[in-house]
N, C-alpha and C positions, 0 to 999 in steps of 0.2 A: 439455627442450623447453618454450618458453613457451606458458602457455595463454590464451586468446583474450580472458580479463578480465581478467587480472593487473595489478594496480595500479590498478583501478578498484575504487568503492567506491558501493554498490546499498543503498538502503534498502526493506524489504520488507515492508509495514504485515501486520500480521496474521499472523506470520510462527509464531507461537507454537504453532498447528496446521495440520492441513487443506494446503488447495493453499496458503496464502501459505511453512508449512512445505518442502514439496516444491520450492515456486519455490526460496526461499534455500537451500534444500540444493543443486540444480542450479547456482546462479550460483557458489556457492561452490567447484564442482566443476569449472569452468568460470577459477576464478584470483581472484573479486571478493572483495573485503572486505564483509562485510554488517552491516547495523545491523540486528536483530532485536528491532522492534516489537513490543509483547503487551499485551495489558490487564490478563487472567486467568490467562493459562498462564503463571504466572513457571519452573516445574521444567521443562516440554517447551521453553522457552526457551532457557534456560541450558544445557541438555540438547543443543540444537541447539547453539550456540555453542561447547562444546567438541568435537562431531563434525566442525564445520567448523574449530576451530582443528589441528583434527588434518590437516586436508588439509592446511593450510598458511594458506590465507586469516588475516586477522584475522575477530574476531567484534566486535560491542558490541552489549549486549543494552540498550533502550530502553522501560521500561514507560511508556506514553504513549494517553491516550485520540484517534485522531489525529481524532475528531471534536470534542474543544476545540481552536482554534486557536494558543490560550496553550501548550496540550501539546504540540501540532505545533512551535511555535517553540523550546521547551526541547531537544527531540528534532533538530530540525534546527543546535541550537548544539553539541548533542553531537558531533555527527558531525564539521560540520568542526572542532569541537576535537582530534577522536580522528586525523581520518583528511587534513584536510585540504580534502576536496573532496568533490560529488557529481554521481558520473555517470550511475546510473539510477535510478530512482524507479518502485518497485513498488507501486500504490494497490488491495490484496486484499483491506483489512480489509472485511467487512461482517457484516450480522447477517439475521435472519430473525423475523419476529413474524408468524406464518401465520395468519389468521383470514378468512373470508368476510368483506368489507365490512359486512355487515348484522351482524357479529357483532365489529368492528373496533375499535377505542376510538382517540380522538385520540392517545393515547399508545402503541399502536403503532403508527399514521402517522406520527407526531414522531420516535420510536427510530428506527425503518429509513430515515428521509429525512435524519436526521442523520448517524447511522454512516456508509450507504452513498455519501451522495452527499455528504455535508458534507465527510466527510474528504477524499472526491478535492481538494475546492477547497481546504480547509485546508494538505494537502500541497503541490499543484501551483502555489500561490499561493507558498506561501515558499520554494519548492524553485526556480522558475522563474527567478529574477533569479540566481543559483547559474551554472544555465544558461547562460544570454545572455549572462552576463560571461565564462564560458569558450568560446560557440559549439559550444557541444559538451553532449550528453546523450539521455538515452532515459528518456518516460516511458511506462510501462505501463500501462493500467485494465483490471480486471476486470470484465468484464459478463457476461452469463450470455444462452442462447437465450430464454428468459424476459422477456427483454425484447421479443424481435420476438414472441414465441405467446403470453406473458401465461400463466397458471395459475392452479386453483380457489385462492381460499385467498392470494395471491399480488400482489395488487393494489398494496400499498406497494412489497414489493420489484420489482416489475414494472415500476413506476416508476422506480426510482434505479437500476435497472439500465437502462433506457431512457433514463434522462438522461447517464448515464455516456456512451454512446456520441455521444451529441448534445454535449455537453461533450468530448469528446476531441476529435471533427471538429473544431468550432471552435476550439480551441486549437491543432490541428496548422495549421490557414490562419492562424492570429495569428503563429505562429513556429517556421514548420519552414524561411525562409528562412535 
């Protein structure tokens, strides 16, 4: 029986642990070929990638900060080298620098606004034209309830999670025709 992604191929930032792990395990389980994004977790990577070569999918494991754009583009040349094409784009990666504002530094404002919300545009920027020239794809972002109720401690990522969704809206009215 064929399965509902088969022959499609899903890149899944952050994929290394956590929910970006979870996600790429399910698409995989599902028929996709996945490119499994990581910064840090090279062994839970590869680790993934042969549990998914075990379904059947392909795997390509991609160490890539997808908050440099230059990384994102290296990463996105692998892909269609490996596989051809891209049909969904999973934007999971993020991070967390938890401090009250009063106790904050510009450099966890910078970290969290970069990871979290750089990468979506870093990915969805070169991932998009992919898209449009096949008329076809799916992109995903993760945002968290955090964004609508905010949290102590929480103010950066509160933000890039709240930009996230304002950043997807608009993207889906630019080109969901």
């Amino acid at each position: 029986m064929r399965k509902r992604l088969e022959g499609m191929t899903a890149i899944v930032t952050g994929a290394g642990r956590g929910i970006g792990h979870a996600i790429a395990q399910e698409l995989a389980e599902t028929g996709a070929n996945i490119v499994i994004n990581y910064v840090t977790s090279a062994d839970a990577a590869h680790e993934l990638a042969e549990d998914i070569e075990k379904l059947g999918p392909r795997a390509l494991v991609v160490q890539a900060d997808v908050a440099d754009f230059e990384q994102v583009s290296e990463m996105i040349k692998q892909t269609i080298q490996t596989f051809g094409q891209i049909d969904i784009l999973v934007n999971n990666a993020g991070i967390t620098r938890d401090k009250t504002l009063k106790n904050m530094t510009r450099d966890h404002w910078d970290d969290v606004m970069r990871v979290n919300l750089g990468s979506v545009f870093n990915c969805t920027k070169q991932v998009l034209p992919f898209m449009l020239e096949r008329k076809s794809g799916k992109i995903v972002n993760i945002s968290s309830f955090v964004a609508q109720g905010g949290n102590i401690g929480q103010s950066n990522y509160a933000a890039t999670k709240a930009g996230i969704i304002g950043f997807t809206k608009s993207i889906a009215l630019e080109v969901s025709r």
